[in-house]
C-alpha positions in Angstrom: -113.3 -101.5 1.2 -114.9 -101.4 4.5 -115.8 -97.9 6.6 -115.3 -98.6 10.4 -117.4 -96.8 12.9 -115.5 -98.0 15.6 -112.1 -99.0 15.2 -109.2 -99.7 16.6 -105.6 -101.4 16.5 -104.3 -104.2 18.7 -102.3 -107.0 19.8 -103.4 -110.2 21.5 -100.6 -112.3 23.0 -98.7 -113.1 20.5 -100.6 -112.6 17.7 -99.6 -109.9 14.5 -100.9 -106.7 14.8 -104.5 -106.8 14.0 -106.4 -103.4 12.4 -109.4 -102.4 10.6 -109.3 -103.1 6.9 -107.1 -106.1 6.9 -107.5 -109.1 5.3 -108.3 -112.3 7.5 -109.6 -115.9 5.9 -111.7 -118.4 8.3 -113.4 -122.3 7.5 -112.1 -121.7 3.6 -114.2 -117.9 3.8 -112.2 -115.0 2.8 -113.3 -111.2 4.0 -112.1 -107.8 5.9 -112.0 -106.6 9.5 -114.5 -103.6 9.8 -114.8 -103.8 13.6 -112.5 -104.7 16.7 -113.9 -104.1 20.3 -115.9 -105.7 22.4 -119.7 -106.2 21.5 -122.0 -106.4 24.8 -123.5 -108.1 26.7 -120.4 -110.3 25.7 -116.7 -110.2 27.1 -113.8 -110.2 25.4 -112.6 -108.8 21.7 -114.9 -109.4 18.6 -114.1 -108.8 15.1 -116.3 -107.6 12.6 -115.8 -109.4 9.4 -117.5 -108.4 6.6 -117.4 -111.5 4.4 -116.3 -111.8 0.5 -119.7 -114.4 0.2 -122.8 -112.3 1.4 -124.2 -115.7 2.1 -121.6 -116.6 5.1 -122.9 -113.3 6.8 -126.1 -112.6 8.9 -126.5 -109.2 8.7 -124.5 -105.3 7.9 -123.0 -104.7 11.0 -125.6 -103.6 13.6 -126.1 -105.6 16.3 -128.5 -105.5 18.9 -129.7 -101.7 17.5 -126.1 -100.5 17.2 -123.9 -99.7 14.2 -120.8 -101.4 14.5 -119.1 -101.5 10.9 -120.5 -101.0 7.4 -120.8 -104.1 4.7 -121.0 -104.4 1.4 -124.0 -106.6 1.6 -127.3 -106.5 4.0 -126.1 -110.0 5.1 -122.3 -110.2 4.7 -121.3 -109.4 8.5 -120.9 -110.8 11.4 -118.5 -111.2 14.4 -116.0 -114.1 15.2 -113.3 -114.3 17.8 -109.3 -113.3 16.7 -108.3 -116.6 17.7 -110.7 -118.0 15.1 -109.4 -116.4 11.8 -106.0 -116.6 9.9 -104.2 -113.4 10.0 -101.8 -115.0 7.6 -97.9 -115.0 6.8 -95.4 -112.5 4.6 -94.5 -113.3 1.1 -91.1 -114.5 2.1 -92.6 -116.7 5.1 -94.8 -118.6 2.3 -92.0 -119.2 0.0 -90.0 -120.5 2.4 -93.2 -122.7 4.0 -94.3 -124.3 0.4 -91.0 -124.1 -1.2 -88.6 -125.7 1.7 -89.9 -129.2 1.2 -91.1 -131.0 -1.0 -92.4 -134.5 -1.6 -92.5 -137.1 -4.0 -95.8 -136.2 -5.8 -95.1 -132.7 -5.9 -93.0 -130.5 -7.9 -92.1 -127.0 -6.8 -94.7 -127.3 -3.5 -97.5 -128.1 -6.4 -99.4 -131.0 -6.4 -99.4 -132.3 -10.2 -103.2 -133.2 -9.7 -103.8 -129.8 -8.9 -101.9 -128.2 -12.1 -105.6 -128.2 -14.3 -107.9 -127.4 -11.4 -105.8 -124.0 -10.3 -105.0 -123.2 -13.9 -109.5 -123.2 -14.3 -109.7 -121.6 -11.1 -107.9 -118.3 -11.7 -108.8 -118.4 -15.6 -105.4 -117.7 -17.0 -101.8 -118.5 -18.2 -100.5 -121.0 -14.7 -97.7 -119.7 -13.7 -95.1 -122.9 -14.5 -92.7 -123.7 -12.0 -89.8 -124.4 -14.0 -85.9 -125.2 -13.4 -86.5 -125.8 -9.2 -87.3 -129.8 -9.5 -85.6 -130.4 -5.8 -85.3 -127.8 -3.4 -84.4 -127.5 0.3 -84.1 -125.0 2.8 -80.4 -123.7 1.9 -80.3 -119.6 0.6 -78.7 -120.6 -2.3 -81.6 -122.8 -3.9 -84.1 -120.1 -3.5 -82.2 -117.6 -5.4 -82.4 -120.6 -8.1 -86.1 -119.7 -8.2 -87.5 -118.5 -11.1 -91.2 -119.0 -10.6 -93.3 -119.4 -7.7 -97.0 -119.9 -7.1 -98.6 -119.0 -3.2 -102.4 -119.1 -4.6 -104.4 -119.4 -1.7 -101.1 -119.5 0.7 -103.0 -116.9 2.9 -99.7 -114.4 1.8 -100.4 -110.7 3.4 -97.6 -108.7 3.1 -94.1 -108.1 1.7 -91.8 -109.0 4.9 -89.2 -107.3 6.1 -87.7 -104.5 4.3 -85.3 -106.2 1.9 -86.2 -110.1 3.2 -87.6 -111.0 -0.2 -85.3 -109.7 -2.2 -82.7 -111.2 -1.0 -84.4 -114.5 -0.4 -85.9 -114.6 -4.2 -83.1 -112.6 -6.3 -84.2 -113.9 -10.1 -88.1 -114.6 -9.8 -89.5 -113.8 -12.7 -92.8 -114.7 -12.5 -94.8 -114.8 -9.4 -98.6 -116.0 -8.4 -100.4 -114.6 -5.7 -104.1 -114.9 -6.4 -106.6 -115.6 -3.8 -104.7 -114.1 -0.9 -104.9 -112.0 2.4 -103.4 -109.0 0.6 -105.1 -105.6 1.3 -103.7 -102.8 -0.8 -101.8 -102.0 -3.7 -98.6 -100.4 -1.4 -97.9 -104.2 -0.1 -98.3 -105.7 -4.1 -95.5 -102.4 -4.7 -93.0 -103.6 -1.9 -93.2 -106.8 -2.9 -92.5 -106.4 -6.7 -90.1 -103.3 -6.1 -87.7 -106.1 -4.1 -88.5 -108.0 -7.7 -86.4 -106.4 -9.8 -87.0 -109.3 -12.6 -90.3 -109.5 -12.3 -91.7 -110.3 -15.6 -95.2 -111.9 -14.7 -97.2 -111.1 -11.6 -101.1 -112.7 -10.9 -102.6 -111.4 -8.1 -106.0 -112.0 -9.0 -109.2 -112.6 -6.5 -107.8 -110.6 -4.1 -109.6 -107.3 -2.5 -107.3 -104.5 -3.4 -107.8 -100.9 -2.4 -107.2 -98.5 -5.0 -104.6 -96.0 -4.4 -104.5 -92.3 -4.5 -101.6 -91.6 -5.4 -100.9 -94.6 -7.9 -98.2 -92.5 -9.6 -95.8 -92.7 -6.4 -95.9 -96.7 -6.6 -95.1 -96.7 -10.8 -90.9 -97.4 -10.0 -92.0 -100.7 -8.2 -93.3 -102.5 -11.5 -90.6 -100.7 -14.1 -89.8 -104.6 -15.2 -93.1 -105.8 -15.2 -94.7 -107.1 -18.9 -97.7 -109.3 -17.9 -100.1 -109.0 -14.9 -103.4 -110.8 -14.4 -106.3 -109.3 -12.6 -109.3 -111.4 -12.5 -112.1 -111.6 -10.3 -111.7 -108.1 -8.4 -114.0 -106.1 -8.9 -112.5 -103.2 -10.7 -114.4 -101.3 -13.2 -112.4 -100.2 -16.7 -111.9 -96.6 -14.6 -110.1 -98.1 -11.7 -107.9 -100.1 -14.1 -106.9 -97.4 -16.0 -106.5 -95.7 -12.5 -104.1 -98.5 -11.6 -102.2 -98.3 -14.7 -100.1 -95.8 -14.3 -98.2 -98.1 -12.0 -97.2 -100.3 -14.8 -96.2 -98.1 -17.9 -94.2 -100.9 -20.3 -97.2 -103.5 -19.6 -97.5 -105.6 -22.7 -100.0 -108.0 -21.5 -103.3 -107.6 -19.1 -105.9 -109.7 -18.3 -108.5 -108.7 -16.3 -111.3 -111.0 -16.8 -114.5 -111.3 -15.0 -114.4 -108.3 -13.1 -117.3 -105.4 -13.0 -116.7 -103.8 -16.4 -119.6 -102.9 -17.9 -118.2 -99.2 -20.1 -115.0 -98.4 -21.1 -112.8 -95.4 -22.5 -110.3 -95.1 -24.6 -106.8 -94.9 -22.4 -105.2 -91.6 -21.8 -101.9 -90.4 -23.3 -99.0 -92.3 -21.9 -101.2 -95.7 -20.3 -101.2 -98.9 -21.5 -99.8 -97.5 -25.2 -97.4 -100.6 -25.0 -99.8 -103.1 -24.3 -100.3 -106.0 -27.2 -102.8 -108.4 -25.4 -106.0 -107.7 -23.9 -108.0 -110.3 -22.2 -111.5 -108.7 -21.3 -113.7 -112.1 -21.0 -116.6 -112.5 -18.5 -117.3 -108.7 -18.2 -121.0 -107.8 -19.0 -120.0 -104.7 -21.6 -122.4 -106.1 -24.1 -122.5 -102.7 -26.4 -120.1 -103.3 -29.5 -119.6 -99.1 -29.3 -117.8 -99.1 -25.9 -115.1 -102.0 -27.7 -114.4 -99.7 -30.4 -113.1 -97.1 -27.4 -110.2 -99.2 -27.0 -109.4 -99.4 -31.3 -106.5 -96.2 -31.1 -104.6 -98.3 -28.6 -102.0 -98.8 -31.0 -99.9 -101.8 -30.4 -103.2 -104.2 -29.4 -102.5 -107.7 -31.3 -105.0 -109.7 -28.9 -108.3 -109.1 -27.9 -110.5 -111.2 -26.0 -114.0 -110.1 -25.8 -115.6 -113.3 -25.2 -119.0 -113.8 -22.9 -119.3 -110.4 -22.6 -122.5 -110.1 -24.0 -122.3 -108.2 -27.1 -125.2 -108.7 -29.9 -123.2 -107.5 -33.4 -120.2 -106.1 -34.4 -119.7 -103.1 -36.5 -116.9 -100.2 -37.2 -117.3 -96.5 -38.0 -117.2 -97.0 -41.7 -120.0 -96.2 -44.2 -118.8 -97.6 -47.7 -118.7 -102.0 -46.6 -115.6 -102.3 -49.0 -113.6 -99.7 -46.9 -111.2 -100.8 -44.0 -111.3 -99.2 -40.8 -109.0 -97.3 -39.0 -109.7 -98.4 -35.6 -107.9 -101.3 -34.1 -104.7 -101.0 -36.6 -102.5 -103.7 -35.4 -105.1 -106.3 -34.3 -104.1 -110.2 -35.4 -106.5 -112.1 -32.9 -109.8 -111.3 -31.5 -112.0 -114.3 -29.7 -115.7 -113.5 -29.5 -117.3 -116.9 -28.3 -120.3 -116.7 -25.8 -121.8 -113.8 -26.9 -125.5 -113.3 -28.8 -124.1 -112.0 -32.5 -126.6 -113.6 -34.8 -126.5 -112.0 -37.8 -123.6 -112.5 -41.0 -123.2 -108.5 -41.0 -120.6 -108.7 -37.9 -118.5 -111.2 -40.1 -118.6 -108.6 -42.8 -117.7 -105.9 -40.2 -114.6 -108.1 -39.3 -113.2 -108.1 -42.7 -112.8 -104.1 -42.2 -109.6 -104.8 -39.4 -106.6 -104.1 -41.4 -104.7 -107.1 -39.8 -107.4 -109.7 -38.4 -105.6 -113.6 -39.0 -107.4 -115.6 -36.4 -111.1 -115.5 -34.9 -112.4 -117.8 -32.1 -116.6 -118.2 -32.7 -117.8 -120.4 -30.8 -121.3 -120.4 -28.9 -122.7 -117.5 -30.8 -126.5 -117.7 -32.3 -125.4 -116.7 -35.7 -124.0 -120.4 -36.2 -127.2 -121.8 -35.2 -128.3 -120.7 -38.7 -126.4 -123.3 -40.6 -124.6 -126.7 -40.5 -121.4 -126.7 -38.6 -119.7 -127.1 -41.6 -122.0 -124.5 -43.8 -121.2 -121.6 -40.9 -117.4 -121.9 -41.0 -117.3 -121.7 -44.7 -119.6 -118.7 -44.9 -116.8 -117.1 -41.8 -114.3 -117.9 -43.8 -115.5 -116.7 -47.0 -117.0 -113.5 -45.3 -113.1 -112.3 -43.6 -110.6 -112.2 -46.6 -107.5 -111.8 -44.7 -108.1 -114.9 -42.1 -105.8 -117.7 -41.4 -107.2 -119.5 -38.3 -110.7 -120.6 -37.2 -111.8 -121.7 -33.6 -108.3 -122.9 -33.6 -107.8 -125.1 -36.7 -105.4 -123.6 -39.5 -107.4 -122.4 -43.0 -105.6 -123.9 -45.7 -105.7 -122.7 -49.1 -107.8 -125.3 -50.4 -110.4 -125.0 -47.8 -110.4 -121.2 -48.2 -110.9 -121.9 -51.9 -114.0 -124.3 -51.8 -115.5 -122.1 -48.9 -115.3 -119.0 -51.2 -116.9 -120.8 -54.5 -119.7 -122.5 -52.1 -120.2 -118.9 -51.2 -120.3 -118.2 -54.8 -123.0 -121.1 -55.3 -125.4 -119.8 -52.5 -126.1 -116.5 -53.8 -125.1 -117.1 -57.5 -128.4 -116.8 -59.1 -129.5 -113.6 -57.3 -126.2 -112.1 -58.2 -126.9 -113.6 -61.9 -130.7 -111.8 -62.3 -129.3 -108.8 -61.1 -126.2 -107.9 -62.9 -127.7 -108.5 -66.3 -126.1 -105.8 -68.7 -129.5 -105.1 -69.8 -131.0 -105.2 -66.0 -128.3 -103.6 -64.3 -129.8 -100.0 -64.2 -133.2 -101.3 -62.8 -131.6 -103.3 -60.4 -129.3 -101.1 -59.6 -131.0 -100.3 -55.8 -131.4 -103.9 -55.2 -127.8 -104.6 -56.5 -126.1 -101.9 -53.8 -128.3 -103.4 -51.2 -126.9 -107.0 -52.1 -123.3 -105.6 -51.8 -124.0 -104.0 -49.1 -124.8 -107.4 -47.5 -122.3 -109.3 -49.2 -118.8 -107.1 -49.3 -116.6 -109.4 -50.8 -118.9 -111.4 -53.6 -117.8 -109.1 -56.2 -114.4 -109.9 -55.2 -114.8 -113.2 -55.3 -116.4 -113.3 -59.0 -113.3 -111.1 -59.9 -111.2 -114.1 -58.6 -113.2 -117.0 -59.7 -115.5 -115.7 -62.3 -119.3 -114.5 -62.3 -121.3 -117.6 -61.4 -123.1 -119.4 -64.7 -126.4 -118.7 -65.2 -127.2 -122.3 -66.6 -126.5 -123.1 -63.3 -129.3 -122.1 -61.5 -131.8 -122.5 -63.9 -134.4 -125.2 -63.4 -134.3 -128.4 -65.3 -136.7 -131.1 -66.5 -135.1 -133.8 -65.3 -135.1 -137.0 -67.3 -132.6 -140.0 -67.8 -130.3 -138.2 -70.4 -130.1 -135.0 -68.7 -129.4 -136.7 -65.3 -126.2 -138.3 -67.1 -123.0 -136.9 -67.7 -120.1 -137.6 -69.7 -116.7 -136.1 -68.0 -112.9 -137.3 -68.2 -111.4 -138.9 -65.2 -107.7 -138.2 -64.7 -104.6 -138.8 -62.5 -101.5 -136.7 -63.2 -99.9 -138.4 -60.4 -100.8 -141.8 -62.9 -99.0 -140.7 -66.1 -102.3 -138.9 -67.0 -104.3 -141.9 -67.2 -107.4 -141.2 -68.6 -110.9 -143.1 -68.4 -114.0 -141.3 -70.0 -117.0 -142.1 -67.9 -120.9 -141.1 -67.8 -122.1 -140.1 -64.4 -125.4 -139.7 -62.9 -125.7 -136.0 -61.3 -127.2 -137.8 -58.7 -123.9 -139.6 -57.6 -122.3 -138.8 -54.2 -118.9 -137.8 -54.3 -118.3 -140.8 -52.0 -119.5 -143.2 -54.6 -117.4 -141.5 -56.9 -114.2 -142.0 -55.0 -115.1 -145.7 -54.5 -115.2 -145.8 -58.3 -112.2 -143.9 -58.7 -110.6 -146.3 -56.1 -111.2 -148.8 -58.7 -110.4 -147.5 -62.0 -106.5 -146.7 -60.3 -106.2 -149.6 -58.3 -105.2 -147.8 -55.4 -106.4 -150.1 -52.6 -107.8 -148.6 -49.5 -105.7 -145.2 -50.2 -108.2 -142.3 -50.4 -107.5 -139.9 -53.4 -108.7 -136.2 -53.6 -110.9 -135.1 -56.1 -111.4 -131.7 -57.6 -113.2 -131.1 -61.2 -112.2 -128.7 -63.7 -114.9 -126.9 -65.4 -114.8 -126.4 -69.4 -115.5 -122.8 -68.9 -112.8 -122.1 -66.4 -109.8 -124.8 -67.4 -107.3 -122.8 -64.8 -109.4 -123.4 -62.0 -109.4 -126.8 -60.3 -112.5 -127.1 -57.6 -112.4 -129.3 -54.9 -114.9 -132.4 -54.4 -114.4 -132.0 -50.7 -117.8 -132.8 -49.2 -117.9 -136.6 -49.2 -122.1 -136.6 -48.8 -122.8 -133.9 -51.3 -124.0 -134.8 -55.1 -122.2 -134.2 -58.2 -125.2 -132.2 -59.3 -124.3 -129.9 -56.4 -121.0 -128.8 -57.8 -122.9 -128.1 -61.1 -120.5 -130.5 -63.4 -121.5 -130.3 -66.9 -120.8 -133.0 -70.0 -116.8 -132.3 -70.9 -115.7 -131.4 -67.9 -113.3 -133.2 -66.1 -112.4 -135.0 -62.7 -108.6 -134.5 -61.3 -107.5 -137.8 -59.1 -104.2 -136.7 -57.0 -103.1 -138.7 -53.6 
């Protein structure tokens, strides 16, 4: 925070006590006391404020020559009069103030038409007030209270030794981001009187690090989840913080001024299971993989945090790694990965079920559609993309479309006959593509009459294959079929050969070659000559 050159502590009239270092909001502008004294040729008591927004200063403390306080910015001071700012109120004081009343378009002292706004604003889980619909100034509602938000309620203390505690018994989860707090002790005598604290936010607020964090670690022994966004702290100061909170399970500390990390010493955050890191500008994928012996993690969110690629200590591409051993989700939108190799990289993490991808270059490549099959096909193990569910049949048709894309350079290469001359270009292929031999051990190595280039002609464009419903008694029409027919057509004619009115069926064709495989006509634009059907195969109708 800020150095004072000259400093003192005082009262005016009434007023709190004011000192160097607190916390004071003025005209909607948050910032610190550096200075208090008089600044000649003036009378009277300035303070030295050096503001939060460089832009509401004029310059770094000197005035007139003289060095009065130190800013973080060459134009974040300047001096206003004590009666000007907000010194603000303790913790129990803005309970009471927001929580004693309220009206009839309010619920808990928050304005429903605020709910969305505050929940962007501090960029994490809001902080529901549940359970305290109707409440008035009587002690025994407030113990009822089992989650309260003061964002923004100017809050810059504890109290009175005890007052909250016995004012807020059962809180459980407790907002106080974008306040007039100053240190770490005040947070610590205000969750210490918390005893089931469970959820604390106390983001966008100016904190000063402690030097003796260790002393405060008994005031947080209940605490699971805290939010820290927007504060400043670099990865060092976090971990420097952490020993306060040693059963945390979930920490968010989003757009703060993390640019390295470390992996966490013995005995810190070893519980934690949810990691939100978004908005920090780390972008090198090797300081992420400093966090993979944390061994509990189950969340990650590196999003917009600049990273190019992803990749994981392992030289063979069929190999898992080791890092990262209990990690389900991981969301990596807004970032610059544009190549497929991080998707293969992915499929290394022993537990990986769901992937949020949005906003990356990589899925510029392709068709909206094209990219999420390729993801899909790339990550064996995954369940969930951008937030829609991967069924089985999707996962299916994205891994034979896979198939289809690099079938005939997997077909030239792994001739029995070729296989020793290509065997360079064949490890290089793998290499690339992990899980294609996989896949041809599931589905079967792609056809090599498949790829190859026809003359085509009237005949050769027509096909003869068996149209069937098992849902229909196994009704049976035999039809010939231009290759050149969109599976939309298709369904319209299928519409009509089972009279099923506007009902759409599904399709999927059954290749001769492979009769225990069905294959899904799922791409309603697509051609028949792009699923590679072949006279005497046949098309399943199901609804």
């Amino acid at each position: 925070m800020v150095s004072v050159n000259t400093c003192s502590t005082m009262t005016h009239d009434d007023a709190p006590l004011v000192r160097p270092g607190q916390r004071i909001e003025c005209n909607g502008y948050y910032g610190t006391i550096g200075y208090i004294g008089e600044v000649p040729p003036t009378k009277g008591i300035w303070l030295g404020i050096d503001w939060d927004d460089p832009a509401r200063g004029k310059h770094n403390g000197t005035h007139e020559g003289e060095k009065y306080f130190n800013t973080r910015h060459p134009t974040s001071g300047s001096f206003v009069r004590l009666e000007k700012v907000n010194l603000g109120k303790s913790c129990p004081a803005a309970i009471r103030n927001r929580y004693g009343e309220v009206k009839d378009d309010e619920t808990a002292g928050i304005n429903k038409e605020n709910l969305a706004l505050l929940q962007r604003e501090i960029n994490a889980r809001f902080l529901e007030v549940v359970g305290f619909d109707k409440v008035n100034k009587k002690q025994s509602q407030f113990e009822e209270l089992l989650v309260v938000c003061l964002r923004e309620y100017y809050v810059n203390g504890p109290g009175k030794p005890g007052e909250l505690l016995k004012l807020c018994p059962n809180l459980k989860e407790l907002d106080l981001s974008r306040n007039l707090i100053q240190n770490w002790h005040s947070v610590a005598d205000i969750a210490c009187q918390l005893r089931h604290l469970r959820v604390l936010n106390i983001s966008e607020n100016q904190l000063d690090i402690p030097l003796q964090a260790t002393e405060l670690q008994g005031s947080f022994q209940a605490l699971e989840h805290l939010i820290m966004a927007g504060m400043d702290y670099s990865w060092s100061q976090i971990l420097n913080c952490a020993v306060m909170w040693p059963d945390i399970y979930i920490l968010q500390v989003p757009f703060n001024k993390i640019t390295t990390l470390e992996t966490p010493p013995s005995g810190i955050l070893q519980h934690l299971k949810s990691l939100d890191l978004e908005g920090n500008e780390i972008n090198d994928w090797r300081e992420i993989n400093k966090l993979g012996t944390i061994p509990c993690l189950e969340y990650l969110n590196v999003s917009n945090v600049g990273v190019s690629e992803v990749f994981f200590p392992v030289c063979q591409p069929e190999l898992k790694t080791r890092l990262f051993p209990a990690l389900k989700q991981i969301h990596l939108s807004q970032n610059n990965i544009h190549n497929w190799e991080s998707m293969n990289e992915l499929n290394k993490l022993l537990q990986l079920e769901e992937l949020r991808f949005r906003d990356n270059p990589l899925l510029q490549q392709e068709s909206i559609e094209t990219s999420r099959q390729f993801v899909i096909a790339r990550i064996g193990n995954l369940k969930n993309l951008n937030g829609a569910i991967i069924t089985n049949d999707e996962r299916k048709g994205a891994e034979i479309d896979y198939l289809k894309k690099y079938g005939v350079v997997w077909v030239n290469m792994a001739k029995p006959l070729d296989i020793m001359n290509h065997k360079p270009i064949l490890d290089m292929f793998v290499q690339s593509h992990p899980r294609y031999p996989l896949l041809v051990d599931k589905y079967g190595a792609p056809d090599e009459g498949e790829y190859k280039t026809r003359k085509v002609t009237l005949n050769t464009n027509l096909i003869t294959v068996e149209i069937f419903s098992p849902d229909q008694d196994c009704k049976t029409y035999r039809k010939k079929l231009p290759l050149s027919m969109q599976v939309q057509k298709l369904m319209g004619l299928v519409q009509r050969l089972f009279n099923t009115g506007s009902e759409m069926p599904r399709l999927a064709y059954i290749s001769s070659k492979n009769p225990d495989i069905e294959f899904p006509l799922d791409k309603s634009q697509k051609e028949l000559s792009f699923y590679s059907i072949e006279d005497g195969d046949r098309i399943s109708v199901r609804w």
